[in-house]
C-alpha positions in Angstrom: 0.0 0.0 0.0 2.5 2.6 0.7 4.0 2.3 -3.0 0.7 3.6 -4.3 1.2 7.1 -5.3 -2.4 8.1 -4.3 -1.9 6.5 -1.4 -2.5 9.5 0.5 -5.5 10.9 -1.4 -7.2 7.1 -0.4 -6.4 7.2 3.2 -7.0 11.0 4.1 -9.6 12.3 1.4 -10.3 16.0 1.2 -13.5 16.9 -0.1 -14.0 19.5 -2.3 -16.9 21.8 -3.6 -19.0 20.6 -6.3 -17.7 21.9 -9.6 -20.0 24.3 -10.7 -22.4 24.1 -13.6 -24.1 26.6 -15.0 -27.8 26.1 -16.4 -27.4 26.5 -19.7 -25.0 23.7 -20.1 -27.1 21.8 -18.1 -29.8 22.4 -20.2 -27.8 21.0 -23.3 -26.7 18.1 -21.5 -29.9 17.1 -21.2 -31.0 17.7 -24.7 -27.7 15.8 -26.5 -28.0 12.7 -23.8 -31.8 13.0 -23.0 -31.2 13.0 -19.4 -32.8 14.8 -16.8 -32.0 18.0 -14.8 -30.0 15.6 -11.7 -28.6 13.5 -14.3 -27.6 16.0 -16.4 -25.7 17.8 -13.6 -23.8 14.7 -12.0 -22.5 14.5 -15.9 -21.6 17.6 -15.9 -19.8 17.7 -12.7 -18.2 14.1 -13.1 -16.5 15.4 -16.4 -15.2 18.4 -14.5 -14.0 17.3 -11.2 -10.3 15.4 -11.1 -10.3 13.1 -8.4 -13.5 10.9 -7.1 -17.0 11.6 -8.0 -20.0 9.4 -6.3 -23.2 9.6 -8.2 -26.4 7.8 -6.6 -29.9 7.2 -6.8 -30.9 10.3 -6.1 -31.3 11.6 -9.6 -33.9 9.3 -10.0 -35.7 10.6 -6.9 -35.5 14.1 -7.3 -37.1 13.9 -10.7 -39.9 12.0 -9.6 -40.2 13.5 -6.3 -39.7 10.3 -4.0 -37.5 10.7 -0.8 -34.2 9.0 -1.1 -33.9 8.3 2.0 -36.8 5.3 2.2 -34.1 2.6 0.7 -36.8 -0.3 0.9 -39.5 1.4 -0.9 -36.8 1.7 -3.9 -38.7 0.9 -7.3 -35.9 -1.0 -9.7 -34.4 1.4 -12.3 -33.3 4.2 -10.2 -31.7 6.1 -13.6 -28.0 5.2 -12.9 -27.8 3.0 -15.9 -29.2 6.0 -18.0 -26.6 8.0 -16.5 -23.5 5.8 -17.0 -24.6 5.9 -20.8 -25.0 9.8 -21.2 -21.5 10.2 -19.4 -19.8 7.8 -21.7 -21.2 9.7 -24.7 -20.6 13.0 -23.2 -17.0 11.9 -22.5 -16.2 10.6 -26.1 -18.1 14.0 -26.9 -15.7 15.7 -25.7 -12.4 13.4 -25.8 -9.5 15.4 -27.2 -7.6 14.4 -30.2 -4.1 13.9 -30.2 -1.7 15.8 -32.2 1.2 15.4 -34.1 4.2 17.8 -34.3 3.1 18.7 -37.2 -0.1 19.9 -36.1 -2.1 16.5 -37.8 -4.5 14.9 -35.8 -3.0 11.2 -35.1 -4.4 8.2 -36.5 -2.7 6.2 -33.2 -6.0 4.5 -31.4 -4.0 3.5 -28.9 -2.8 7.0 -28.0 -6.6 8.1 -27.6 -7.9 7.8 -24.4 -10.8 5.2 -23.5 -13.0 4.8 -20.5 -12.5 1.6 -18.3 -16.2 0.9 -17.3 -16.1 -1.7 -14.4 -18.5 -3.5 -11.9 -18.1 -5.9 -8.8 -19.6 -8.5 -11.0 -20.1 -10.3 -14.3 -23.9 -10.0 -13.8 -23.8 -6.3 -13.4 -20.9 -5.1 -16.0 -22.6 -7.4 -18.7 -25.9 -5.4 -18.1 -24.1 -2.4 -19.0 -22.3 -3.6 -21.4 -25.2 -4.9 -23.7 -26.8 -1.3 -23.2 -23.7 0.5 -24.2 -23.1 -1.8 -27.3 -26.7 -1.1 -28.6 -25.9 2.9 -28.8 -28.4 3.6 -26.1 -27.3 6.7 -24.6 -30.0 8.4 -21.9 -33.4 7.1 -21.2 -33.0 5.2 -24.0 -32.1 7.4 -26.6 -29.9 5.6 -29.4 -27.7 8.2 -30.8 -23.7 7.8 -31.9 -22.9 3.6 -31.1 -19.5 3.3 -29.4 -17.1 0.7 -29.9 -17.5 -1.8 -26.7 -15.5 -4.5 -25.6 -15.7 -7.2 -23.0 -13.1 -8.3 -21.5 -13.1 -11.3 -19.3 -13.1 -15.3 -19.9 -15.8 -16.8 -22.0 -17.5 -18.6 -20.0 -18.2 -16.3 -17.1 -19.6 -13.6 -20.5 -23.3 -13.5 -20.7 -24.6 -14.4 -24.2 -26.2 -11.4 -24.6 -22.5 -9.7 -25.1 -20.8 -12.3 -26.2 -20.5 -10.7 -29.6 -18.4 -7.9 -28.3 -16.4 -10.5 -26.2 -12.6 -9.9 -27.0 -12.0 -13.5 -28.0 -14.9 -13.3 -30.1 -13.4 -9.9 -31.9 -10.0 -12.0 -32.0 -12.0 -14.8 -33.4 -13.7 -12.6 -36.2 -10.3 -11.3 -37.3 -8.8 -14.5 -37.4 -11.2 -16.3 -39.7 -11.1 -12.8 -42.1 -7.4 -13.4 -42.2 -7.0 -16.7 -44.3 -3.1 -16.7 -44.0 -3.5 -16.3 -40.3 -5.1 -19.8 -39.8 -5.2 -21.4 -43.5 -1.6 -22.9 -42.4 -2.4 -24.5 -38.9 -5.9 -26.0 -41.0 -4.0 -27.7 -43.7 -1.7 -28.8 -41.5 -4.4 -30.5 -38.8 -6.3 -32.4 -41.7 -2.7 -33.5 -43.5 -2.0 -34.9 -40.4 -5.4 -36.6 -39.6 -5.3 -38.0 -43.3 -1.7 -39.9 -42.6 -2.6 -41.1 -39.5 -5.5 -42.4 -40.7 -3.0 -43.9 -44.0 -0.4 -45.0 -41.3 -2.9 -47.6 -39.6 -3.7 -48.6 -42.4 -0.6 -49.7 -43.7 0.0 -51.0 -40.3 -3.1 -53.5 -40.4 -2.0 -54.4 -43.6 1.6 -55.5 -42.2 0.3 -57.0 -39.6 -2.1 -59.4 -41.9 0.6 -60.1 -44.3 3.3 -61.0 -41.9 0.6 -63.9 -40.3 0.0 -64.5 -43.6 3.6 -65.6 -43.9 3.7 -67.2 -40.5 1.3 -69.9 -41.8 2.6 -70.4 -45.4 4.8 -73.3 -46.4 5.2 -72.7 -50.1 8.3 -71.0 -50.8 6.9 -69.0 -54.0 4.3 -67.5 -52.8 6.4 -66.5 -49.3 8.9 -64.6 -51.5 6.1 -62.5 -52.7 4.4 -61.6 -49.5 8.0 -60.8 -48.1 8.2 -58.5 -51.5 4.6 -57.1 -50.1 6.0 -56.4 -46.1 8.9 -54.9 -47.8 7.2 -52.3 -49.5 4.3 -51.5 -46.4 7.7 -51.1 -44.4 8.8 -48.9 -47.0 5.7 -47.1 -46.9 5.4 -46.8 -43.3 8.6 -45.5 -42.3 7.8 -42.7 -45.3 4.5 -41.8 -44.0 5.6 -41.2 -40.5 8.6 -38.7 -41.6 6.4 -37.2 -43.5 3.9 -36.8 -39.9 7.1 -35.7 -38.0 8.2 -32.7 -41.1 4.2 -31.6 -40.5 4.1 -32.1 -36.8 7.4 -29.5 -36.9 5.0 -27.3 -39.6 1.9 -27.2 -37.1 4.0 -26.2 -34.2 5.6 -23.4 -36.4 2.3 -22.2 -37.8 0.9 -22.7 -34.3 3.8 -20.1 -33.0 3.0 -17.7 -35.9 -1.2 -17.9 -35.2 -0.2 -16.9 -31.6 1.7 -13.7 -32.6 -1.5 -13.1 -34.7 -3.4 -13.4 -32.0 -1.4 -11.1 -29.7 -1.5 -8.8 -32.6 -5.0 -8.9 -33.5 -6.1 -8.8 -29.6 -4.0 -5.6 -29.5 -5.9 -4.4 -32.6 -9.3 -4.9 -31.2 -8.3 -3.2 -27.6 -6.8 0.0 -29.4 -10.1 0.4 -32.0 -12.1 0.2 -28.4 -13.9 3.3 -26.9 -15.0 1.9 -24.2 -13.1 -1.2 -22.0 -16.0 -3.5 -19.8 -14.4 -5.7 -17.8 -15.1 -6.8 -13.4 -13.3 -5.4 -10.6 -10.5 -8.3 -10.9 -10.4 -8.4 -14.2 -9.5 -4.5 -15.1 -5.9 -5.5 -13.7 -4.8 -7.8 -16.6 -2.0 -7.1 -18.1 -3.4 -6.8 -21.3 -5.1 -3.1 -20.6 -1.4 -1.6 -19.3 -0.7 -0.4 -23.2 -3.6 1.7 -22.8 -4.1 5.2 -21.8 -7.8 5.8 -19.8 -9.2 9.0 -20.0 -11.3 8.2 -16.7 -12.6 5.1 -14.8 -16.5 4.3 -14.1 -17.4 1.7 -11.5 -20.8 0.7 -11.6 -22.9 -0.7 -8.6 -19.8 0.5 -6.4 -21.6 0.2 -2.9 -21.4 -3.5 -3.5 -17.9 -3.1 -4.7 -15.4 -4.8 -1.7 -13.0 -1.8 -1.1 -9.6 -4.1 -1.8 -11.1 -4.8 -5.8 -11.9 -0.6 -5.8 -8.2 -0.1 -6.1 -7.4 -2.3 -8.6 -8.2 -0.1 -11.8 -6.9 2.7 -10.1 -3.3 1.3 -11.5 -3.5 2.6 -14.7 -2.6 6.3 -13.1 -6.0 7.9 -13.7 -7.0 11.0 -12.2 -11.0 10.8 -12.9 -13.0 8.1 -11.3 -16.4 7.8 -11.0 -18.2 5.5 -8.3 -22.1 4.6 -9.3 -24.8 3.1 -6.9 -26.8 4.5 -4.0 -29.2 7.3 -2.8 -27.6 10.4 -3.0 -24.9 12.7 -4.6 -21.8 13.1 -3.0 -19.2 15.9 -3.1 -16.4 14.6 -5.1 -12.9 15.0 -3.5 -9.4 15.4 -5.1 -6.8 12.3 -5.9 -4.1 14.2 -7.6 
C-alpha cells in the first residue's frame, strides 16, 4: 500500500466543492444525452472534477419527487444505468484528439484515451455492457454507437455480449485473415489424413506377416515378403512425412499466436470503451492503454480491496455509481 502514489489521497480524502455548472450547459446536457435536470448535472460535474466523484440514486428521486432516504420502498431502475450511458457519450463527446508535431490529428487508437467501465460482478458489468453496445445513450435514446469491448473469460460472459467479447473480436479477425489460420488447417487435416493412411498400412503389415507365419510354399512367401517390404517402406515414409508436418503445425501454431497477440492488440486499441469486473480490469493486457477516466458501476457492493485495482492505470477521474444520494467529489491528484 505505501507504494501507491495516491496513497494519501485514499487514506485521508479531502473533499471539495462541487464543480459548478451553470444552467445553460445543463440544459444542453440534457437535450444531446436525454437525461434529466440531476442526471444532467452529476454528468456535468463528473467530467469536471479530477479526483472521485459518487453519483447515486438520487437523480432518479429528485425527478420524480420520491424521498431517497426510504431505501426499501426503492422501485428497480433508479436512472443510474441511463446515466452511465449519457457520461460515456458525453466523455467521447468531448475526448480530445491527439496531435502530431506537425499539427495533424494522429491516427494512433492506442494513443486516444478510452473509459475503463467496471462493476463488482459479471452480472452487473454485462448489463451495462449490452446497453452501451446497442448505442443507447439516456433514457433510452440511441444516438452515436461506441465501440464496446468485454473483456473477461468466455465462459463467465453473458450471451447477450458475447458478440463484443474480445476473443470473439479476435476470433472474427482471425477467420477474415486466411493466411493467419489457413496454415495450422492444412496442417491438422494432413495430419489426420496420414494417421489415418499410417494404420492402415500397419493393419495391412500386420495381416501379411501372419500370412507368412502360416505359409509353407516358398513361392508365394517370397512374394508376401516383397509385399511387407514395400508397407515397411511405406510406413517408415509416412511417419517422416507426420514428423516434417508435426514441426509445420508447431511453427504455424507459434505464428497464429503472434496473430493473436496482434489482432487482440488491434481490437483493444479500435475500443472506446473497455468492460471488464473489478478483478479483471488488472490484466495485463489493458497496461498499453491510456484511460481518460474510470466508471465503477454498482460501487456500494464493490469490496473496497477490488476498488483499487483499476486505479493502477494512473488515472485522475474516477467515477463510483450506486446509492441514494450525490456526494461531493474529493481530489486524488
Amino acid at each position: 500500500m505505501p507504494h501507491y502514489e495516491c496513497v494519501d489521497f485514499i487514506l485521508k480524502p479531502q473533499l471539495l466543492k462541487p464543480m459548478p455548472v451553470d444552467h445553460k450547459e445543463v440544459q444542453l446536457t440534457m437535450t444531446k444525452y436525454n437525461v434529466n435536470e440531476p442526471q444532467a448535472r452529476a454528468i456535468s460535474s463528473a467530467l469536471r472534477t479530477d479526483g472521485f466523484t459518487l453519483i447515486q440514486g438520487h437523480a432518479f428521486y429528485h425527478a420524480h419527487n420520491i424521498p431517497s432516504d426510504n431505501l426499501d420502498d426503492r422501485p428497480p431502475g433508479t436512472g443510474k444505468t441511463s446515466t452511465i450511458c449519457g457520461l460515456v457519450q458525453a466523455f467521447l463527446s468531448n475526448r480530445p484528439q491527439v496531435i502530431q508535431a506537425n499539427g495533424t490529428r494522429s491516427t494512433d487508437k492506442v494513443a486516444t484515451k478510452k473509459i475503463l467501465l467496471c462493476a463488482p460482478s459479471n452480472a452487473a458489468i454485462d448489463e451495462i455492457a449490452n446497453r452501451l453496445k446497442e448505442g443507447i445513450s439516456g433514457a433510452g435514446r440511441r444516438s452515436v454507437i461506441p465501440k464496446v469491448v468485454r473483456v473477461g473469460t468466455d465462459k463467465a460472459i453473458n450471451v447477450s455480449v458475447k458478440d463484443i467479447s474480445l476473443d470473439n473480436l479476435v476470433d472474427q479477425k482471425l477467420d477474415s485473415s486466411q493466411s493467419a489460420r489457413g496454415g495450422s488447417k492444412d496442417s491438422a487435416s494432413d495430419i489426420a489424413r496420414l494417421r489415418s493412411e499410417l494404420e492402415t498400412v500397419r493393419q495391412s503389415r500386420q495381416q501379411k506377416q501372419a500370412e507368412l507365419a502360416l505359409l509353407h510354399d516358398v513361392t508365394k512367401g517370397a512374394a508376401l515378403e516383397e509385399d511387407i517390404k514395400r508397407l515397411n517402406y511405406r510406413r517408415v515414409t509416412i511417419i517422416q512425412k507426420l514428423d516434417r508436418l508435426r514441426d509445420q503445425q508447431k511453427s504455424d501454431n507459434r505464428t497464429l499466436d503472434a496473430v493473436r497477440r496482434k489482432f487482440r492488440m488491434d481490437v483493444l486499441a479500435e475500443a472506446d470503451v473497455i468492460c471488464s469486473t473489478l478483478s479483471g480490469s488488472g490484466h495485463e493486457i489493458l497496461e498499453s492503454l491510456e484511460f481518460g477516466i474510470i466508471i465503477i458501476d454498482e460501487a456500494a457492493q464493490a469490496i473496497e480491496l477490488s476498488s483499487l485495482i483499476p486505479l493502477k492505470y494512473g488515472v485522475t477521474r474516477c467515477v463510483m455509481v450506486g446509492g441514494a444520494i450525490i456526494s461531493r467529489p474529493f481530489q486524488l491528484r
